[in-house]
N, C-alpha and C positions, 0 to 999 in steps of 0.2 A: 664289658660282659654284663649280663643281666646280674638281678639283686642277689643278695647274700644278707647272711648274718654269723655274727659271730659274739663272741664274749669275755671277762676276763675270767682269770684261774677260778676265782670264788662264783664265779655269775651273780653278783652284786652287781654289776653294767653287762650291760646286752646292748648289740646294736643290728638293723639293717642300715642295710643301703639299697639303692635305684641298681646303681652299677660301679663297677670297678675295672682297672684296668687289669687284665691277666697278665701282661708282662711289668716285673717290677724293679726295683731296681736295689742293690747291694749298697751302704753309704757306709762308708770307712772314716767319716768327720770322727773328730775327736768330742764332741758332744753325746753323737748316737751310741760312740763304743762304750762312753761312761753311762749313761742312761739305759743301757742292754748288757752289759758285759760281753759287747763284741760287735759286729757291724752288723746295721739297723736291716733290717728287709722290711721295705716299705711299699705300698703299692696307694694310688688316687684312688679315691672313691667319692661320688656324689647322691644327693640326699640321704646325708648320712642322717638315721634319728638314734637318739640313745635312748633306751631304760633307765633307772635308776641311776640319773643325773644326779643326784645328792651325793653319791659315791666316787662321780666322778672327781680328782685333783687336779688341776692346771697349773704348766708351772709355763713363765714368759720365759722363754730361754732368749731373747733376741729382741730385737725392738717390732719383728717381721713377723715374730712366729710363737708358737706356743706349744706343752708338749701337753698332752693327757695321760694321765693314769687311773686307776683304781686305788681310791684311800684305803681300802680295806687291806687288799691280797699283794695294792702294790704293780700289779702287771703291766705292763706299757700300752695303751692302747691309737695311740695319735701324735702325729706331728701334725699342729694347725697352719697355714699362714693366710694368718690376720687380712689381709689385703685383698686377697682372693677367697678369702671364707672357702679356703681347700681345703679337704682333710685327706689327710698321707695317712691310712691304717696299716698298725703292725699287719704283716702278713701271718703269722703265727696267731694271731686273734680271731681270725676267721674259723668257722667250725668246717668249712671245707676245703682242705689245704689243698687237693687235687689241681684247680686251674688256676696255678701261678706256676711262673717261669721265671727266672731271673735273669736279664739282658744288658743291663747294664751296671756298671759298677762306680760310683762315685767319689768322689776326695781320694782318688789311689794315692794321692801324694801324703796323707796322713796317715796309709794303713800301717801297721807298725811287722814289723818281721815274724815269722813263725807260722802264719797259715798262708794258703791262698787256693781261691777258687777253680777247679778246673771247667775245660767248654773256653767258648770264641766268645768272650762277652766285651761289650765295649767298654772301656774305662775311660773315664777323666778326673780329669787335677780337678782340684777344688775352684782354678780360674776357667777353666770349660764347663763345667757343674754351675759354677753362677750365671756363664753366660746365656746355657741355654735356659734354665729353669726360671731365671729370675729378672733378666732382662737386664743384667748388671755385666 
């Protein structure tokens, strides 16, 4: 889908992008639920530019990947990976939540008990989630 922008809680980071995918995807790893207090909605986005890069945090979660945040306010703003210089934006960082979808659902085998999503969405185990995304 065409560009967008979006920003964190404080708007100490701003970003666009070219484009993004509208359909995104649910990640139930055990990383994203600790990093969000609950599973990540993440969608691809490319030519991502940021604002107030000073602000931005980077933490290496992986040898693969990297997450971004906002030092100030804290908010989640990215999962990077490194290899592909791809950027995964929170879906909720976008200022227009209207065109996302959620389609599939990732690492179901780490969701832990208590919610679950309703709708026909595709789930995979965290070994089908590697395979397709990462080549692994």
């Amino acid at each position: 889908m065409a560009g967008a922008t979006g920003r964190c809680l404080c708007g100490a980071v701003r970003f666009t992008v070219e484009s993004f995918e509208r359909e995104h995807h649910i990640c139930h790893c055990g990383m994203c639920r600790r990093w969000s207090g609950g599973p990540g909605f993440m969608t691809a986005a490319s030519g991502v530019v940021f604002e107030g890069r000073e602000h931005i945090g980077r933490y290496e979660s992986s040898e693969w990947a990297e997450r971004g945040f906002c030092k100030r306010c804290g908010s989640n703003l990215f999962y990077r990976l490194k290899p592909k210089d791809l950027y995964v934006i929170s879906v909720g960082a976008f200022d227009d939540p209207a065109p996302f979808e959620a389609v599939t659902e990732i690492y179901v085998d780490h969701q832990p008990p208590g919610y679950a999503f309703a709708g026909n969405l595709e789930r995979l185990t965290e070994a089908e989630t590697i395979a397709r995304f990462m080549g692994g």
